[in-house]
Biopython code that builds the backbone (N, CA, C, O; Angstrom):
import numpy as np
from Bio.PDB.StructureBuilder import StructureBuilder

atoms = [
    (1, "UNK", "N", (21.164, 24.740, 39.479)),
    (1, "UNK", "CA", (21.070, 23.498, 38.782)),
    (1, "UNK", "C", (19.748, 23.470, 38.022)),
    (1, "UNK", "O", (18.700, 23.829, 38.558)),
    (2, "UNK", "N", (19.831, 22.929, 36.449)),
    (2, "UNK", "CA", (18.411, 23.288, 36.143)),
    (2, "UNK", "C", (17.954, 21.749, 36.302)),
    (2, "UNK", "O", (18.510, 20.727, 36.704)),
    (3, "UNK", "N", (16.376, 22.144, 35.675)),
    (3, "UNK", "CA", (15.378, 21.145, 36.052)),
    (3, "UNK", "C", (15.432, 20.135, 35.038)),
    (3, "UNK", "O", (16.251, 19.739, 35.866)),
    (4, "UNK", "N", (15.393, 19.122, 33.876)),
    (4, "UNK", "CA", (15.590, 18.646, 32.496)),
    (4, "UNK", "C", (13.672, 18.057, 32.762)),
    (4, "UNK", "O", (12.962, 18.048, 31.756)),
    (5, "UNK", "N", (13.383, 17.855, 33.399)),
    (5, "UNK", "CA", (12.281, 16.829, 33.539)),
    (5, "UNK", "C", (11.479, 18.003, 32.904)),
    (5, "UNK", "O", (11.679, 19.189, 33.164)),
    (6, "UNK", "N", (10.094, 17.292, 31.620)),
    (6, "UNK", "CA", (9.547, 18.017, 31.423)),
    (6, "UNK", "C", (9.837, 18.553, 29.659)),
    (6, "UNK", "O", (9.023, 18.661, 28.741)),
    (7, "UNK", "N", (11.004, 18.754, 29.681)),
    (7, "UNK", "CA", (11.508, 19.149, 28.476)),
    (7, "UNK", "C", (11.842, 18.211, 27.341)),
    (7, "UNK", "O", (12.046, 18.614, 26.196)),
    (8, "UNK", "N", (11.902, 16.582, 27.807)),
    (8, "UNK", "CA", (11.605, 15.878, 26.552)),
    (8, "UNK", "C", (10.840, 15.538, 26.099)),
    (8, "UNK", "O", (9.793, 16.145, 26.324)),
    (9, "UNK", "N", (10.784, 14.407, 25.193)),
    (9, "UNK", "CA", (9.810, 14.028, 24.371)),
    (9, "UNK", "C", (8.798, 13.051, 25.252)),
    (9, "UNK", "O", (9.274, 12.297, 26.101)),
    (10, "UNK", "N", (7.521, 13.104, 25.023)),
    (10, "UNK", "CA", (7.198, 12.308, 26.126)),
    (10, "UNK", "C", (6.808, 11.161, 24.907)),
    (10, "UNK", "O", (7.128, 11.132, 23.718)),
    (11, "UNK", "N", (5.956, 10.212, 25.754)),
    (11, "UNK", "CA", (5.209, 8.602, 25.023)),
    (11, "UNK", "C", (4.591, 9.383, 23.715)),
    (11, "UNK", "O", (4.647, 8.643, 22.733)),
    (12, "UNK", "N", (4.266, 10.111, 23.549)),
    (12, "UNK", "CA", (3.062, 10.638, 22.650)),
    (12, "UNK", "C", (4.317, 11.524, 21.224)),
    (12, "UNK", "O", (3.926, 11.583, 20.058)),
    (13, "UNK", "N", (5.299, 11.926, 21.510)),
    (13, "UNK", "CA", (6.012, 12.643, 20.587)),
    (13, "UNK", "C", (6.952, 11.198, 20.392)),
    (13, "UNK", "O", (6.963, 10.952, 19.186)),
    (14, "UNK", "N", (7.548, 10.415, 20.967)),
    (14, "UNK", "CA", (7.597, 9.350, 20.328)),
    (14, "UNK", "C", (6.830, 8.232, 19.078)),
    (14, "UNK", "O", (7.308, 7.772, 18.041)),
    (15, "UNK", "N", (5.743, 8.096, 19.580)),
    (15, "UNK", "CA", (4.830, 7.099, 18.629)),
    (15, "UNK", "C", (4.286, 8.528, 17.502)),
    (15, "UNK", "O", (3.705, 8.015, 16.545)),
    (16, "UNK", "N", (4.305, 9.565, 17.409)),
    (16, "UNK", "CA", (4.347, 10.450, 16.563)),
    (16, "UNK", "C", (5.182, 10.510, 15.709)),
    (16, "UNK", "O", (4.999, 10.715, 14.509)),
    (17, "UNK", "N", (6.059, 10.353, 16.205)),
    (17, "UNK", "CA", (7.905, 10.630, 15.522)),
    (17, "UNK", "C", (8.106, 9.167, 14.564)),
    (17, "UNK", "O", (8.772, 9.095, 13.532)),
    (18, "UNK", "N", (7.380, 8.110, 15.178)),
    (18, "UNK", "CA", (7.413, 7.066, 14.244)),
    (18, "UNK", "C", (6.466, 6.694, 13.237)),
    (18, "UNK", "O", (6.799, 6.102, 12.210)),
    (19, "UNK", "N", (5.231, 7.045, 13.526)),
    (19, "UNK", "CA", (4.083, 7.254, 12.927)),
    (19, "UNK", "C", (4.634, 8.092, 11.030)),
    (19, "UNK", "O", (4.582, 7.853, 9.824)),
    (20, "UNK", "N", (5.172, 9.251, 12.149)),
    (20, "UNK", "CA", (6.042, 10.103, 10.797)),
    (20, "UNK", "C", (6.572, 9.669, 9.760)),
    (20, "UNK", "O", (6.312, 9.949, 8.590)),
    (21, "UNK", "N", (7.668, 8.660, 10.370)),
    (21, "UNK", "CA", (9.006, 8.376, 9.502)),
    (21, "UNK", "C", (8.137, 6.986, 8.521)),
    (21, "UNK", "O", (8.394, 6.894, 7.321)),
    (22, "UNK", "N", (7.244, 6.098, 9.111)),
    (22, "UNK", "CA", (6.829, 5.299, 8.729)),
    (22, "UNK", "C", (5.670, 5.702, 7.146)),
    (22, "UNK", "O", (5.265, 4.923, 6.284)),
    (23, "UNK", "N", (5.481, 6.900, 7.269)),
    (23, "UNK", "CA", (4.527, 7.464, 6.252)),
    (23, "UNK", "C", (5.258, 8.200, 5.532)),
    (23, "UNK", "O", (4.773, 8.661, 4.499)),
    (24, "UNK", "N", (6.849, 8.549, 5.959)),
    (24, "UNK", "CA", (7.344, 9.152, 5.043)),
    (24, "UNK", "C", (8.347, 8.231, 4.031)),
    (24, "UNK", "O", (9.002, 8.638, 3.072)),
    (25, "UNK", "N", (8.237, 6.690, 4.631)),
    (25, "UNK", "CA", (9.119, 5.923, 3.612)),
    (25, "UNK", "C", (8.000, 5.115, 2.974)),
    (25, "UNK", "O", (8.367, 4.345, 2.086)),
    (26, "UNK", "N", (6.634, 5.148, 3.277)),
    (26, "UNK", "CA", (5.562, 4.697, 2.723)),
    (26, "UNK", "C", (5.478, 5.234, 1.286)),
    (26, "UNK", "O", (5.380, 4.611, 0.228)),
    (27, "UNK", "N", (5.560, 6.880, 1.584)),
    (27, "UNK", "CA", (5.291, 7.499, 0.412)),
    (27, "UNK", "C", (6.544, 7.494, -0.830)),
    (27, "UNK", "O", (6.573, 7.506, -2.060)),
    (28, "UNK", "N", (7.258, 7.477, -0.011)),
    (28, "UNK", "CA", (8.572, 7.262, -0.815)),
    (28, "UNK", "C", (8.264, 6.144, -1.745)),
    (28, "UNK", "O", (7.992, 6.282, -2.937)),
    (29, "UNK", "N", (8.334, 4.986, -1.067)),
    (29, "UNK", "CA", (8.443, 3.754, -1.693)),
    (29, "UNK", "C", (6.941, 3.621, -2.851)),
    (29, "UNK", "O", (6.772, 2.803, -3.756)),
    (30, "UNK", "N", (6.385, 4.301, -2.577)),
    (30, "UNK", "CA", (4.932, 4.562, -3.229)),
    (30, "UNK", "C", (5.030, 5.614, -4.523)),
    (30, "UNK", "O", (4.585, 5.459, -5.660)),
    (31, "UNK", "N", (5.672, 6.595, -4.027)),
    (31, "UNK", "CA", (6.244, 7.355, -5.479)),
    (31, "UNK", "C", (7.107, 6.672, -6.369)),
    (31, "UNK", "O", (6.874, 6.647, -7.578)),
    (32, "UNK", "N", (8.428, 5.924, -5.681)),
    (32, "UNK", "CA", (9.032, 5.441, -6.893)),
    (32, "UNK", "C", (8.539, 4.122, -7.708)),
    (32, "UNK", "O", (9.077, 3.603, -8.687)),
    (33, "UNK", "N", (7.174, 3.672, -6.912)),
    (33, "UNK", "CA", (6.769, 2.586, -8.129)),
    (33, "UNK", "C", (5.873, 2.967, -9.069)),
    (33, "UNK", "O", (5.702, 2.327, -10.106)),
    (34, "UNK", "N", (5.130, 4.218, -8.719)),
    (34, "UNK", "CA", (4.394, 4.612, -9.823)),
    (34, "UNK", "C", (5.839, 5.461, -10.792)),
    (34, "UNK", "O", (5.580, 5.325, -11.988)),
    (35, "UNK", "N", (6.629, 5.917, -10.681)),
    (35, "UNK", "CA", (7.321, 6.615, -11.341)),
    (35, "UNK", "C", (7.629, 5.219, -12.058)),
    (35, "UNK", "O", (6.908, 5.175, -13.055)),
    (36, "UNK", "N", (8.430, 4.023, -11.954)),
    (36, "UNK", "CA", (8.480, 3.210, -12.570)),
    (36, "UNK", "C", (7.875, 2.844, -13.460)),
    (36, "UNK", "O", (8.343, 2.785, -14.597)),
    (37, "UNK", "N", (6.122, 2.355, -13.004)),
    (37, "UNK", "CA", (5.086, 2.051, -13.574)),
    (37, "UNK", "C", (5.056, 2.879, -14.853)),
    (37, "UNK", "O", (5.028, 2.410, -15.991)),
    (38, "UNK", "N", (5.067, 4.369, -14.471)),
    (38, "UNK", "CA", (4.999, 5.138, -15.565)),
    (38, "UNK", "C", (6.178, 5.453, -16.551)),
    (38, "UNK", "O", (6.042, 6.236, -17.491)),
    (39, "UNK", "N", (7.331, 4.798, -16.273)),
    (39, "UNK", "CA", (8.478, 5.374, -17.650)),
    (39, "UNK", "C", (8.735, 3.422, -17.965)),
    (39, "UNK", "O", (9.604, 2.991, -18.722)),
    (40, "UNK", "N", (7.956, 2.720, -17.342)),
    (40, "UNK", "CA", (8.187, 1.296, -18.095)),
    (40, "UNK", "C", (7.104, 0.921, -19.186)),
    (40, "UNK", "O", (7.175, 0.205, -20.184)),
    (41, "UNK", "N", (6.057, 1.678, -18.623)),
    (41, "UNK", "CA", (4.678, 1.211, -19.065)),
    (41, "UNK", "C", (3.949, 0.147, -18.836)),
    (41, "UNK", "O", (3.080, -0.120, -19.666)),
    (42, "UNK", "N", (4.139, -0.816, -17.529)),
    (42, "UNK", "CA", (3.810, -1.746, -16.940)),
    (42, "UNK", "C", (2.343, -1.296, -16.838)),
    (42, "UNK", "O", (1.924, -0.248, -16.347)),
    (43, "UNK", "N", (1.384, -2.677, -17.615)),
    (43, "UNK", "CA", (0.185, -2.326, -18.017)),
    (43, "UNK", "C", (-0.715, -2.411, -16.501)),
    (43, "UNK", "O", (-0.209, -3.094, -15.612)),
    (44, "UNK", "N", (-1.940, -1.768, -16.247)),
    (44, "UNK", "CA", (-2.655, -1.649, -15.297)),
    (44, "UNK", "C", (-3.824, -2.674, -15.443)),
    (44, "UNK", "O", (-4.888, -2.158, -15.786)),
    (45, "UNK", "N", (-3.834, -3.771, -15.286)),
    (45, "UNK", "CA", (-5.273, -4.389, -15.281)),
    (45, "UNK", "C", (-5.590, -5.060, -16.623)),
    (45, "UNK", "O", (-6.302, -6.062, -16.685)),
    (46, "UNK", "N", (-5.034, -4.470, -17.703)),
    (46, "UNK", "CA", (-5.161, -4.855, -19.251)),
    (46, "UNK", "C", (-4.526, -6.217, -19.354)),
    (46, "UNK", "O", (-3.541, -6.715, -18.808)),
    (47, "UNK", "N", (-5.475, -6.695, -20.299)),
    (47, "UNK", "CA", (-5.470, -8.378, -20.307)),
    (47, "UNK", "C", (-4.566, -8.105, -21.641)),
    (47, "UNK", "O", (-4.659, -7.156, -22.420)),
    (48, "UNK", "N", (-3.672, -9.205, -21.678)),
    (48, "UNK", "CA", (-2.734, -9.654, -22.685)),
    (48, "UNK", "C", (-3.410, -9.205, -24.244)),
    (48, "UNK", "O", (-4.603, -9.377, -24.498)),
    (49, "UNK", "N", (-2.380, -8.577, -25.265)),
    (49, "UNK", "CA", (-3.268, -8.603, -26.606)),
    (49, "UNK", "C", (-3.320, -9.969, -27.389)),
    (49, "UNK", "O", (-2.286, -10.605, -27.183)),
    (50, "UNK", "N", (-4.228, -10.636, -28.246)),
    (50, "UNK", "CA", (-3.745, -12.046, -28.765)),
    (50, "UNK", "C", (-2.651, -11.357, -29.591)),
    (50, "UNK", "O", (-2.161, -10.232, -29.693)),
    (51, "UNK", "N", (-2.493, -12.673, -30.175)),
    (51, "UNK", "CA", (-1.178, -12.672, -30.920)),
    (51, "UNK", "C", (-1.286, -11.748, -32.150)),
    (51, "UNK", "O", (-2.322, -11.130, -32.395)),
    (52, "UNK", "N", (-0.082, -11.669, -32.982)),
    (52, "UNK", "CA", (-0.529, -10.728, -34.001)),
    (52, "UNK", "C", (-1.038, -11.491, -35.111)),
    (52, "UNK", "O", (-0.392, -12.521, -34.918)),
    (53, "UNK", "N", (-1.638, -11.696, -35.994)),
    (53, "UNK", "CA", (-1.567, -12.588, -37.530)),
    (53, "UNK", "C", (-2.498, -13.192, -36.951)),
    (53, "UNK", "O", (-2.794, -13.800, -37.980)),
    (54, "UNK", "N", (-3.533, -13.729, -35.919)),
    (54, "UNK", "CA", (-4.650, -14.189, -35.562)),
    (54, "UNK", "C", (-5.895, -13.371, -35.007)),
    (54, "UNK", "O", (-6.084, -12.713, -33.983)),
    (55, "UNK", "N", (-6.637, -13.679, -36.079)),
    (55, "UNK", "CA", (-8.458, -13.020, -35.603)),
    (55, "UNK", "C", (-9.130, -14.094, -35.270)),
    (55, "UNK", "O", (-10.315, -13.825, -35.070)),
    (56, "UNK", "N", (-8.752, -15.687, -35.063)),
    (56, "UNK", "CA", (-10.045, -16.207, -34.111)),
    (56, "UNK", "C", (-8.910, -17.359, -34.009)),
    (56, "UNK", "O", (-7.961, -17.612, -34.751)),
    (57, "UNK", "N", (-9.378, -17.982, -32.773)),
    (57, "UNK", "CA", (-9.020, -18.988, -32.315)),
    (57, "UNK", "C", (-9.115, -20.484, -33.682)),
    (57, "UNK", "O", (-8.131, -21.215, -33.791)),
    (58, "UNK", "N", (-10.223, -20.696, -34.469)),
    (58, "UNK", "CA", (-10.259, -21.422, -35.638)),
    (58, "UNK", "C", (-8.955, -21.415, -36.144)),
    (58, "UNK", "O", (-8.230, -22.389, -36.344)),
    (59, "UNK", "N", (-8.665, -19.952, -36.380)),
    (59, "UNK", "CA", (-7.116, -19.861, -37.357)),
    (59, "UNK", "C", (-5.932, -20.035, -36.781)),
    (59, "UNK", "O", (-4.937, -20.132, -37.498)),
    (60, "UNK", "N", (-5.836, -20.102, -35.485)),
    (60, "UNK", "CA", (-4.907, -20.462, -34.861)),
    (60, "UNK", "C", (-5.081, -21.741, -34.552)),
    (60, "UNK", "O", (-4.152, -22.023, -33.795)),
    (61, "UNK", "N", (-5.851, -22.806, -34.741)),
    (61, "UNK", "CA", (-5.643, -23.867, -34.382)),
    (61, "UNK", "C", (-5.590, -24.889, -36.228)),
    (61, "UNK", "O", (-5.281, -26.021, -36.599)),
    (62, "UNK", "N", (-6.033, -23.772, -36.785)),
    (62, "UNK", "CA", (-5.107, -23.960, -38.166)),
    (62, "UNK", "C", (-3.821, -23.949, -38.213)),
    (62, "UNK", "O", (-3.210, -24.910, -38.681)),
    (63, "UNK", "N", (-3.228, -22.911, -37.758)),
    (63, "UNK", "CA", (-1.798, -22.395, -38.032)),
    (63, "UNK", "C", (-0.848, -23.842, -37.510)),
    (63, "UNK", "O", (-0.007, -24.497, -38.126)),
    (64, "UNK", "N", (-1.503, -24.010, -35.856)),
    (64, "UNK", "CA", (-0.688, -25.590, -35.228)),
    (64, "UNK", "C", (-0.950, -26.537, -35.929)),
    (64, "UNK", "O", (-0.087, -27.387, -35.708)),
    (65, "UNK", "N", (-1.930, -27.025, -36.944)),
    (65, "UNK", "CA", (-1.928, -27.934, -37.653)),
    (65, "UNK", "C", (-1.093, -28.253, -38.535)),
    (65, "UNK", "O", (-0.559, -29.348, -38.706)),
    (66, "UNK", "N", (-0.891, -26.723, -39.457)),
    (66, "UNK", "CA", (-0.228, -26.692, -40.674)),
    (66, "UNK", "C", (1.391, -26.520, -40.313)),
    (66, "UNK", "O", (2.413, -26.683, -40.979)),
    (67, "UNK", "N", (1.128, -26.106, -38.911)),
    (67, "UNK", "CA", (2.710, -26.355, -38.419)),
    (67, "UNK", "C", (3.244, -28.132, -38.207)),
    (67, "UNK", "O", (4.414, -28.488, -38.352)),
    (68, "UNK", "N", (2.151, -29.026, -37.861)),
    (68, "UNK", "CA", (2.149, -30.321, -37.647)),
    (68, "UNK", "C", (2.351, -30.617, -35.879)),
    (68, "UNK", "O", (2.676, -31.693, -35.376)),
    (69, "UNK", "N", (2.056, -29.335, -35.154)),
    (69, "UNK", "CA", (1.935, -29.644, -34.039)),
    (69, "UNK", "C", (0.927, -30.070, -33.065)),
    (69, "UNK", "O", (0.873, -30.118, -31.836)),
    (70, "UNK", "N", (-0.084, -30.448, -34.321)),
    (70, "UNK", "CA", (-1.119, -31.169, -33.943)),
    (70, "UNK", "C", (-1.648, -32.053, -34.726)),
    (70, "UNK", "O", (-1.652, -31.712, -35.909)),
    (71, "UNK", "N", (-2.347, -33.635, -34.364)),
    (71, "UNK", "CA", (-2.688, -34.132, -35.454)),
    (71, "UNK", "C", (-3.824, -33.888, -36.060)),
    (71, "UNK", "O", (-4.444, -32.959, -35.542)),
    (72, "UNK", "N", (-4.579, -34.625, -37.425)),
    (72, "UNK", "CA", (-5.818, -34.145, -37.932)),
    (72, "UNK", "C", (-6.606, -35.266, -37.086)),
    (72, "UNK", "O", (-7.646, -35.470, -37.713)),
    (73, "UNK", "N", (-6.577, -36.003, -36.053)),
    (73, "UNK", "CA", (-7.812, -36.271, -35.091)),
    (73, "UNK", "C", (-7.816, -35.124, -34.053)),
    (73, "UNK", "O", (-8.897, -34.842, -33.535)),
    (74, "UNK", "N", (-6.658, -34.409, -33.687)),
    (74, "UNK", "CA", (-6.966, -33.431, -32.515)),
    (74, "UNK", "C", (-7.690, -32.465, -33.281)),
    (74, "UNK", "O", (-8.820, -32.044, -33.035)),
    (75, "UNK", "N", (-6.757, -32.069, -34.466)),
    (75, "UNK", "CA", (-7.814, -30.471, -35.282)),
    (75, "UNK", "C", (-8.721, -30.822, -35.319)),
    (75, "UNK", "O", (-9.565, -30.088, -34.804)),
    (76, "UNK", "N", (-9.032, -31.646, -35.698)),
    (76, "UNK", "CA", (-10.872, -32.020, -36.170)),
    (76, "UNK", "C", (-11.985, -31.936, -34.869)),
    (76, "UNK", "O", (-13.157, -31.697, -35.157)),
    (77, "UNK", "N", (-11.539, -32.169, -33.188)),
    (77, "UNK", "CA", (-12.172, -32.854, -32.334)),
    (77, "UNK", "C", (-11.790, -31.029, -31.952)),
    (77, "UNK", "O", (-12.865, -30.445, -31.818)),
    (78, "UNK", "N", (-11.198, -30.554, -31.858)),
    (78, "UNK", "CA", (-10.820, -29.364, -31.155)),
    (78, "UNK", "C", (-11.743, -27.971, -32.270)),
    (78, "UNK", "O", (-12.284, -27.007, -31.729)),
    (79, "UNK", "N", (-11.740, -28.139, -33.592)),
    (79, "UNK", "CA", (-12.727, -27.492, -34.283)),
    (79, "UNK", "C", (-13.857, -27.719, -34.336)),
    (79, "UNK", "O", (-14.638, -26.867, -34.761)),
    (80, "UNK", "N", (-14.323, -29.098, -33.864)),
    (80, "UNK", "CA", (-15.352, -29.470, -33.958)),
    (80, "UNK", "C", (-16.120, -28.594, -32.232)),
    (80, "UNK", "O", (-17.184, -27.978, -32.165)),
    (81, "UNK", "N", (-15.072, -28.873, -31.021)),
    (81, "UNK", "CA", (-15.415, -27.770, -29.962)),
    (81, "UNK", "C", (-15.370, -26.734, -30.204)),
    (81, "UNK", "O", (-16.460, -26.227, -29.939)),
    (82, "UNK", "N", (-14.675, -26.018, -30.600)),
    (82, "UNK", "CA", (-14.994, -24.606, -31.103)),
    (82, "UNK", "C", (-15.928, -24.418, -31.925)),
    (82, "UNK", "O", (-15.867, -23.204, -31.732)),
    (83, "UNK", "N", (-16.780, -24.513, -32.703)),
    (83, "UNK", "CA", (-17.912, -24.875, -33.572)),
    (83, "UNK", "C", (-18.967, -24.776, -32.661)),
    (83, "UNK", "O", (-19.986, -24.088, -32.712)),
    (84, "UNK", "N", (-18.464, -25.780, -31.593)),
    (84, "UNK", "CA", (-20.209, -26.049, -30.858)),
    (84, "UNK", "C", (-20.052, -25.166, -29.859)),
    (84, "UNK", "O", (-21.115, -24.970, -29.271)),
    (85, "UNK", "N", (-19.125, -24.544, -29.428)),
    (85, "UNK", "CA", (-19.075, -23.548, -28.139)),
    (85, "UNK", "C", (-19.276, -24.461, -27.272)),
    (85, "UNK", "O", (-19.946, -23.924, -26.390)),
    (86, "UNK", "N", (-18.955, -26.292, -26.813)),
    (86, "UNK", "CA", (-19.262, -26.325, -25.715)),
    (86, "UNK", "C", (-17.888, -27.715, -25.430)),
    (86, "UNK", "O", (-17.349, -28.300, -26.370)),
    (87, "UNK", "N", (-17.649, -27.918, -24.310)),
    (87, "UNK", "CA", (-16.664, -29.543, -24.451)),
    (87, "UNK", "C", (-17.538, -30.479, -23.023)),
    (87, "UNK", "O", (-17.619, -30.219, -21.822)),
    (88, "UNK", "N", (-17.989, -31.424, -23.716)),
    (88, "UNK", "CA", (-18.343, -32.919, -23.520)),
    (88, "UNK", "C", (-17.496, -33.898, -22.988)),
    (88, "UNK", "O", (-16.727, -34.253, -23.882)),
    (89, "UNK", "N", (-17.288, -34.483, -21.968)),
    (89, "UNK", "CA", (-17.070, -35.568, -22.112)),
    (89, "UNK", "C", (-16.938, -35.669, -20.559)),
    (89, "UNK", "O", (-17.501, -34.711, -20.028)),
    (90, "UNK", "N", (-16.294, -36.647, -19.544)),
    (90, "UNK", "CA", (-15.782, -36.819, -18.545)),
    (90, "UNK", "C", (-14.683, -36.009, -18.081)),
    (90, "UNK", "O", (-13.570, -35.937, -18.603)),
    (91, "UNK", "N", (-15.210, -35.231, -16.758)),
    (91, "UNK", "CA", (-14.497, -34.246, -16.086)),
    (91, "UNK", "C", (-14.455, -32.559, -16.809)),
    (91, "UNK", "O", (-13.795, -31.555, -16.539)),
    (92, "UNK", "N", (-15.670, -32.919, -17.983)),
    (92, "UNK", "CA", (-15.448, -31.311, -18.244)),
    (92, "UNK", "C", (-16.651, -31.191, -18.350)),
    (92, "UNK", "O", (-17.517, -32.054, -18.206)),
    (93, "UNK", "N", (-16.822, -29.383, -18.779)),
    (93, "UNK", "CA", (-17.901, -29.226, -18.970)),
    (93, "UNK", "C", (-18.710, -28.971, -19.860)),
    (93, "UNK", "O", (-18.358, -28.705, -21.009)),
    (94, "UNK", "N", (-20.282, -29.023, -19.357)),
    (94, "UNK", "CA", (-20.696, -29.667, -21.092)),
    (94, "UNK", "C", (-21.440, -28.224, -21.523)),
    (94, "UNK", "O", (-21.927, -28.092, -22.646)),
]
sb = StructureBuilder()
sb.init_structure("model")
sb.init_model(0)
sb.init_chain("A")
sb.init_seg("    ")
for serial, (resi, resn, name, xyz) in enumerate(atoms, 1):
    if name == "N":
        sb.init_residue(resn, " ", resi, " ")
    sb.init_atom(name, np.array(xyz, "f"), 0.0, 1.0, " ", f" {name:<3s}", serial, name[0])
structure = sb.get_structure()
């Protein structure tokens, strides 16, 4: 009659064996998002480009004017902040 004791896995080839599988779906799941990343081109850290047809904020708050989505007391009070680089009043800062 043979002996079996001895010949399995003990506590230590267990938490090994999981240790394993756990780093091998780590990596998995870790390769296919950079593979993603890289054939989508999902940007890394890079801040939004502005819009196209605008070089300063002035001209874009032209453009909403001349669109009429703003009135000429907001353009005026909103160019007039941009001008001074700073906003005044209650609850902001000056």
């Amino acid at each position: 009659m043979m002996d079996w004791d001895g010949w399995g896995m003990g506590g230590w080839g267990y938490t090994l064996m999981a240790l394993g599988m756990i780093a091998f779906w780590g990596l998995l799941i870790a390769g296919i998002v950079l593979l993603v990343r890289a054939f989508t081109g999902a940007p890394r850290g890079e801040r939004a480009a502005p819009p196209q047809g605008f070089s300063s904020a002035e001209e874009l708050l032209a453009e909403r004017y001349a669109r009429g989505e703003i009135d000429t007391e907001e353009y005026r009070a909103r160019l007039d902040i941009l001008q001074r680089g700073r906003v005044s009043g209650p609850g902001t800062r000056a």
